[in-house]
N, C-alpha and C positions, 0 to 999 in steps of 0.2 A: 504494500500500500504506500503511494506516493505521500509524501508530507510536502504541506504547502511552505513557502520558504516564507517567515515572517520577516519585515524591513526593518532593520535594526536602526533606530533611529531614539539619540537620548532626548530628555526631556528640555534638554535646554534648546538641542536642533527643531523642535518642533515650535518654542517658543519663540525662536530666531526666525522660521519658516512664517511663524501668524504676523511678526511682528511685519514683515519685511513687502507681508500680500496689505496689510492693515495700512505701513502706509501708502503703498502704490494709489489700493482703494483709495485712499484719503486726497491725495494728486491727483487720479481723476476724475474725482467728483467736484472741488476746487471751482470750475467754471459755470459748473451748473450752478452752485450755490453764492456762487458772486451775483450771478445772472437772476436770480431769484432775488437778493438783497437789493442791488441794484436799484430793482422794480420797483420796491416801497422806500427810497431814501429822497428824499427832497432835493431839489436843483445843487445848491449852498453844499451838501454831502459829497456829491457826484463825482468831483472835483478836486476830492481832497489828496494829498499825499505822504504817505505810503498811502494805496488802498485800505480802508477798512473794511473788514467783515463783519461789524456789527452799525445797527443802525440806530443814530442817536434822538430822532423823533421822524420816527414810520409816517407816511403819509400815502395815500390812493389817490390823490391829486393828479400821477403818471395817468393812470386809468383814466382817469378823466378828462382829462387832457387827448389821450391817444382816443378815444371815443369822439368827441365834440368835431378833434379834425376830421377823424374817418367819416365824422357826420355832415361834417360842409365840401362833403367831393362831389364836385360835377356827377359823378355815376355812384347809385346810392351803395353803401357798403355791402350790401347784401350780395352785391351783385360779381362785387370782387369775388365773395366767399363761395358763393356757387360752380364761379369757372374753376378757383382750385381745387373743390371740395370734387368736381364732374372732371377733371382731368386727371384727378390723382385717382380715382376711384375706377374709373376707365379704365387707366393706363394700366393701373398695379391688377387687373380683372385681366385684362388681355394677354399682359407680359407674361401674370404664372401660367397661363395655357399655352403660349406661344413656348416658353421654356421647357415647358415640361414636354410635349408634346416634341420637343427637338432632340432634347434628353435623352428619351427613351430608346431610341433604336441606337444611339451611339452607345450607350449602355448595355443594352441587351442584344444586340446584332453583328455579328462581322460580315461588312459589306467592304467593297472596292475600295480604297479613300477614306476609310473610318478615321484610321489615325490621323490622314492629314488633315481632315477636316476639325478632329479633337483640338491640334495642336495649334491650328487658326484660331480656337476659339479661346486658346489662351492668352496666344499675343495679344489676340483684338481686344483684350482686358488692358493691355499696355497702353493701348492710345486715349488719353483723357481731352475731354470736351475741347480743352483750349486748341488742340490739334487738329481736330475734324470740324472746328465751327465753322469756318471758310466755306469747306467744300459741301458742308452740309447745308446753309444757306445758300450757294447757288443751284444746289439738287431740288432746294425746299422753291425759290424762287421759279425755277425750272418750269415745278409740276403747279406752279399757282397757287401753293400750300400756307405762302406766310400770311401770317392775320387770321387762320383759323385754330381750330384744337388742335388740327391733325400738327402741324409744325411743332408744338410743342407731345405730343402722343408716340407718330408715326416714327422720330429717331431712337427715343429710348427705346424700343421694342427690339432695336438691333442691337442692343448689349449684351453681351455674351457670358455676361458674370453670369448669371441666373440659369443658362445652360451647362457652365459647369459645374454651381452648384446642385442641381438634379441631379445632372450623370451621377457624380462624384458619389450620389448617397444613392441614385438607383442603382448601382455596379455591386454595393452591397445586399442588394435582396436575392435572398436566394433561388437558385434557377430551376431547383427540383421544386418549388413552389409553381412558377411558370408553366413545367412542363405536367402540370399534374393539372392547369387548367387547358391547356391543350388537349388534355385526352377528354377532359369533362365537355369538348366545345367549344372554347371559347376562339376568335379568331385574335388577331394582334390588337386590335381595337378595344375587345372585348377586354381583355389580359389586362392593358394601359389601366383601360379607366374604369373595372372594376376590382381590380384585383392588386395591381401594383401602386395607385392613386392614393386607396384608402391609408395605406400601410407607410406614405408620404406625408401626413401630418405638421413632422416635427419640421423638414425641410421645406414643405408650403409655406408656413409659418414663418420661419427664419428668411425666404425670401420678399414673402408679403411686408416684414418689418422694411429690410434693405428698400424692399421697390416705392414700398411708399414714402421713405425717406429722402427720398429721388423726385419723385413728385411734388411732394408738397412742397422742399426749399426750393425747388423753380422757380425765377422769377421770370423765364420769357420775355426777356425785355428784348434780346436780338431777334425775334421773330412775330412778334405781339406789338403794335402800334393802334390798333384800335382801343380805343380807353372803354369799353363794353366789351374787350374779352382779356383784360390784363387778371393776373393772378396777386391772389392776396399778396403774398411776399416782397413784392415791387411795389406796390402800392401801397404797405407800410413801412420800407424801406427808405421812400419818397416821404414819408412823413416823418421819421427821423432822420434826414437829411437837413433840418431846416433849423443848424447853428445850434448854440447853447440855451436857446430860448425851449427848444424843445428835446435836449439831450434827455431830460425827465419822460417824455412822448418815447423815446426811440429804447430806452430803457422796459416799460411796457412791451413794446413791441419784439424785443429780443424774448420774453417771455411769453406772449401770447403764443409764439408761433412756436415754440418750442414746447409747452403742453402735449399738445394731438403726439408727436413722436414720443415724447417721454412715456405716456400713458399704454402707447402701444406696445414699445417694448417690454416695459414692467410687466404686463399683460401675457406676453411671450418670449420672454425670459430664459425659463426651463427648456421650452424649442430651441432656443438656439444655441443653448449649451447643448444639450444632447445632438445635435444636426452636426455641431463641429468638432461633437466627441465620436461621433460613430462613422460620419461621411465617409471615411477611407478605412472602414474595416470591410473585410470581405469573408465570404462563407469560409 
């Protein structure tokens, strides 16, 4: 009978180990929690230096302030919040079908080009926004696209993080699972999205957090010039833009917009630790 090999680890190593993760944790959480203080410190605070962390008389006046302006804009606010709320909603709907659905036979099939096709999708991880806005706007220009959703929708969908996130954790489902719905029936269709789909949870998840985090800080301002379809983020960006009169406003608004993602991840937390504990374990 095998014995398991225990990890010899003293009392002090383990106290050195919490001390060391305690204060990583602590660094960075740091900006969340400046960003939260921030929010409720008066104009006269904002300013001060060294930074403070504690705040000397709290006020909601930011709030009120960041409201009053979003309330005297040409295009009523609502209207801002609907385009990001309809774009981010969209996009992160479409993107995990589009990913996953691309995923799956790179995962589960050898075909012609599998590999090359794999190892595009990792470069193409390499090129960020600032490199491909150029040629992306003259494609977007091209097809007539700027000034609708689609300009801000139709590029993210070619990101290819999200397809190697799938692969990466469908490559670990096991294959005598597959072939044991093959005998029951099922065609590759069937297999995808009743049987290998369900059993994707923690990785939906873990993508849905990333995809909507993409979405929602969009601000679309390179491709969005209709002031009836700009995205909240531009639009309260533009309101904390306007000097020390309104650093209090822009303060607000670094937290307003940081909510909705905080909430989500806390929410799906456990997903994404387990997606990038297990992703690359295999049967």
């Amino acid at each position: 009978m095998l014995k398991t090999k225990k990890i010899n680890r003293s009392l002090w190593g383990s106290i050195l180990i919490f001390l060391l993760i305690l204060i990583l944790g602590i660094f960075m959480a740091l900006p969340l929690v400046y960003t939260v203080i921030n929010a409720f410190k008066p104009v006269n605070e904002l300013f001060l230096f060294p930074p403070r962390f504690f705040i000397k008389n709290p006020t909601t006046d930011n709030f009120t302030q960041m409201f009053e302006l979003a309330g005297n804009l040409w295009v009523p606010f609502y209207r801002y919040l609907f385009n990001s709320v309809f774009v981010t909603a969209t996009g992160t709907t479409v993107y995990i079908i589009i990913a996953s659905l691309a995923a799956y036979p790179l995962a589960k099939h050898k075909f012609p080009g599998s590999a090359i096709f794999f190892q595009i999708i990792v470069w193409a991880i390499l090129f960020r926004p600032e490199v491909t806005g150029v040629p992306m706007y003259v494609i977007l220009a091209k097809l007539q696209l700027v000034n609708t959703y689609f300009a801000l929708i139709l590029p993210a969908l070619a990101g290819t993080f999200g397809v190697f996130l799938m692969r990466q954790f469908m490559t670990s489902f096991p294959d005598t699972v597959i072939e044991a719905a093959k005998i029951d029936g099922y065609n590759d269709f069937g297999i995808f999205l009743h049987v290998v789909m369900p059993n994707m949870k923690t990785a939906v998840i873990t993508l849905v957090i990333f995809t909507f985090l993409s979405f929602w800080n969009t601000t679309g301002m390179n491709f969005i010039y209709d002031e009836r379809l700009k995205l909240l983020p531009s639009v309260l960006s533009q309101i904390s833009l306007g000097g020390v009169a309104r650093a209090g406003a822009g303060s607000a608004v670094g937290l307003f917009l940081m909510i909705p993602p905080v909430i989500l991840f806390v929410a799906g937390q456990s997903a994404v630790l387990e997606t990038m504990t297990f992703s690359g374990i295999k049967e």
